[in-house]
C-alpha positions as CSV (number, residue, x, y, z in Angstrom):
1,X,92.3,125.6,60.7
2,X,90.1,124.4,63.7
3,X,90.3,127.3,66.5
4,X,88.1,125.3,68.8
5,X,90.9,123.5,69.7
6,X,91.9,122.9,73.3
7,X,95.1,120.9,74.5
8,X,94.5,118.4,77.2
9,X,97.1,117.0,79.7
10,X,95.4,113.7,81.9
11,X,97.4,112.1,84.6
12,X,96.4,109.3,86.7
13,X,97.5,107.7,90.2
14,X,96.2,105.4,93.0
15,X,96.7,106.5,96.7
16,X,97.1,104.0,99.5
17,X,94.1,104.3,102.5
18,X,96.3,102.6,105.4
19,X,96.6,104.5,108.5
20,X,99.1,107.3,109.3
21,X,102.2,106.4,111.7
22,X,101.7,107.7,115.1
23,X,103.6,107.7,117.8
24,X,103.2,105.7,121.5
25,X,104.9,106.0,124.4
26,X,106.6,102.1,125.5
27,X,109.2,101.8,129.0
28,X,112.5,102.3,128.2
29,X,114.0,99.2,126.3
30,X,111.0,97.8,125.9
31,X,109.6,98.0,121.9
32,X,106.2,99.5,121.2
33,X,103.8,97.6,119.3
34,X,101.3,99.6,116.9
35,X,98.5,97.8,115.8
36,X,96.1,98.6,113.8
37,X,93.5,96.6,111.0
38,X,95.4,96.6,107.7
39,X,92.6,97.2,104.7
40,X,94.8,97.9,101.6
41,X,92.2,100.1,100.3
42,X,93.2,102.0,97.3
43,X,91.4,105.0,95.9
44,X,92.2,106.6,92.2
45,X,92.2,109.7,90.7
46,X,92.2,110.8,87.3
47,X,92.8,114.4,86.6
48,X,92.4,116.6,83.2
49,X,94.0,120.1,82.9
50,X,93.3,121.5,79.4
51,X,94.0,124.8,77.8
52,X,92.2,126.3,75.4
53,X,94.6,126.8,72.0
54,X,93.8,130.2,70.4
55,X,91.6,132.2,73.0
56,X,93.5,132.4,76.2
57,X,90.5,134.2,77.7
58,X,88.8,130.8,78.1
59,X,91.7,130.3,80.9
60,X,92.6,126.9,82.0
61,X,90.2,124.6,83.2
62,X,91.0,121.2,85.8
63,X,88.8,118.4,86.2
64,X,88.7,115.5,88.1
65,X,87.6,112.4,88.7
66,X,87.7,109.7,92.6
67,X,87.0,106.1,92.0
68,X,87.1,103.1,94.7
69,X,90.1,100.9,93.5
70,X,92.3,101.0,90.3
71,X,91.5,102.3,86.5
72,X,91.9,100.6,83.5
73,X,91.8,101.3,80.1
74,X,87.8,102.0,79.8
75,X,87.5,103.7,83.0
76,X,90.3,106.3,81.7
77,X,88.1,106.4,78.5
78,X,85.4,107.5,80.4
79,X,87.1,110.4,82.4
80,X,87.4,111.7,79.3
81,X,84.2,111.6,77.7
């Protein structure tokens, strides 16, 4: 039996980079108009929390991992390595 084991969970998601909704202040009946440049920049992040399968005095360890855009199948590959 291996007891160098660990168990590894990886999760992945994208977060949006537009601006937050604020508020303005427009005369009554009159409709304010928010503008602001619209760059749909997306950022990732991939994230490892692994557990160590026979000593639990190793504890649990989290790593993680910002890219500029979207991963794919390599990228994810390489979070992991």
């Amino acid at each position: 039996m291996n007891t160098r084991a660990w168990i590894v969970f990886l999760d992945e998601s994208d977060v949006s980079l537009l601006p937050q909704v604020r508020r303005t202040y427009a005369p009554r009946g009159r409709t304010p108009l928010l503008r602001h440049r619209l760059n749909w920049k997306r950022a990732s992040m991939a994230a490892a929390l692994g557990y160590h399968a026979t000593d639990p005095e190793r504890g649990p360890r989290l790593c993680f991992h910002l890219k500029p855009g979207s991963y794919d199948t390599p990228g994810l590959i390489e979070v992991l390595e």
